[in-house]
C-alpha positions in Angstrom: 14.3 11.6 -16.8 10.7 12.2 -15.7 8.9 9.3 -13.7 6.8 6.5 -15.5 3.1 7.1 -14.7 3.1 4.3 -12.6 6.0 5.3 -10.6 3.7 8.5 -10.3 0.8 6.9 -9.1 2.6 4.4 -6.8 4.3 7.4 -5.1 0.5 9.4 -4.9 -0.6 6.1 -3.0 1.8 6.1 -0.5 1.0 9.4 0.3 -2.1 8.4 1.0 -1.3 5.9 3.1 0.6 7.7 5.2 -2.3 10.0 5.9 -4.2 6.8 6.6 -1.8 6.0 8.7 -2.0 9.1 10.7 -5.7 9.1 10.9 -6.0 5.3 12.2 -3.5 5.5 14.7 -5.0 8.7 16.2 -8.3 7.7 15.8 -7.8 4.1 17.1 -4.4 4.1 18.8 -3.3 1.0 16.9 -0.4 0.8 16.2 0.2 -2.2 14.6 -2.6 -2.0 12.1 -0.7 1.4 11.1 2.4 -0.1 10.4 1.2 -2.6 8.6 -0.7 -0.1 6.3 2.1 2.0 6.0 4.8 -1.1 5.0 2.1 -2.6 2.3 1.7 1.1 0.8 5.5 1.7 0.3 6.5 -1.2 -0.7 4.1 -0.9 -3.7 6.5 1.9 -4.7 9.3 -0.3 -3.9 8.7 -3.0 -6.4 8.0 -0.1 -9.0 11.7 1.0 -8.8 12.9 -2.4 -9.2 10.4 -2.7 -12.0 12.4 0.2 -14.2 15.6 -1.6 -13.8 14.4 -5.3 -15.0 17.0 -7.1 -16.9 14.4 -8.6 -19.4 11.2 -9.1 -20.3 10.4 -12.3 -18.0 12.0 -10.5 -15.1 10.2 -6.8 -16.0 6.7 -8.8 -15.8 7.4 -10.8 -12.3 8.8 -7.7 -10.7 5.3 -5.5 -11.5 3.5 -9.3 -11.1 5.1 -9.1 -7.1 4.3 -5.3 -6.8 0.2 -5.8 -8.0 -0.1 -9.0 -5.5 1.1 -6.5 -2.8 -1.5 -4.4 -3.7 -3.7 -7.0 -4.0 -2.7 -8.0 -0.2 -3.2 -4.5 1.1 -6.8 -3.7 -0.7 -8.6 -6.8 -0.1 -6.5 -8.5 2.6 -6.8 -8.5 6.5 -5.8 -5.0 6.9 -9.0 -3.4 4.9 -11.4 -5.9 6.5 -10.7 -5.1 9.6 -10.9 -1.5 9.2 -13.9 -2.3 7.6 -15.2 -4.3 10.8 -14.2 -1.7 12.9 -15.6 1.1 11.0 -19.0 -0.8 11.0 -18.7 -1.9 14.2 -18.9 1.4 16.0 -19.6 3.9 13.2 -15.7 5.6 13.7 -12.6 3.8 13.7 -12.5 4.0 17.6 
């Protein structure tokens, strides 16, 4: 069985994050700001495999509902704005 295009795209985005990931914590040496990167991203995907095996309609909507306020959490929450401030800060994430 081939993988829903969100399971697809969720997968693509964790890849990306992990290259974020690798790039902040060499470029900045923090590690917790990583981590936390790299634990939002993947459990995206996460929440996208328990989305295919929902037992109804209710519970197919709140599963995807918990996996888009993650990405929610990750895109506009603490972790971006402070990459944000420190990119802004001193031009390189240093």
């Amino acid at each position: 069985m081939s993988k829903s295009i969100l399971q697809q795209k969720s997968y693509a985005f964790a890849l990306r994050l992990a290259k974020l990931h690798d790039f902040i914590f060499r470029e900045t040496n923090t590690f917790a700001l990583a981590n936390q990167i790299i634990r939002s991203g993947t459990s995206i995907g996460a929440n996208v495999m328990e989305v295919t095996q929902a037992e109804s309609r209710a519970d197919f909507i709140q599963k995807l509902s918990i996996s888009n306020k993650k990405h929610l959490k990750l895109n506009t929450g603490c972790v971006c704005r402070v990459i944000r401030e420190k990119s802004r800060g001193k031009g390189r994430l240093r």
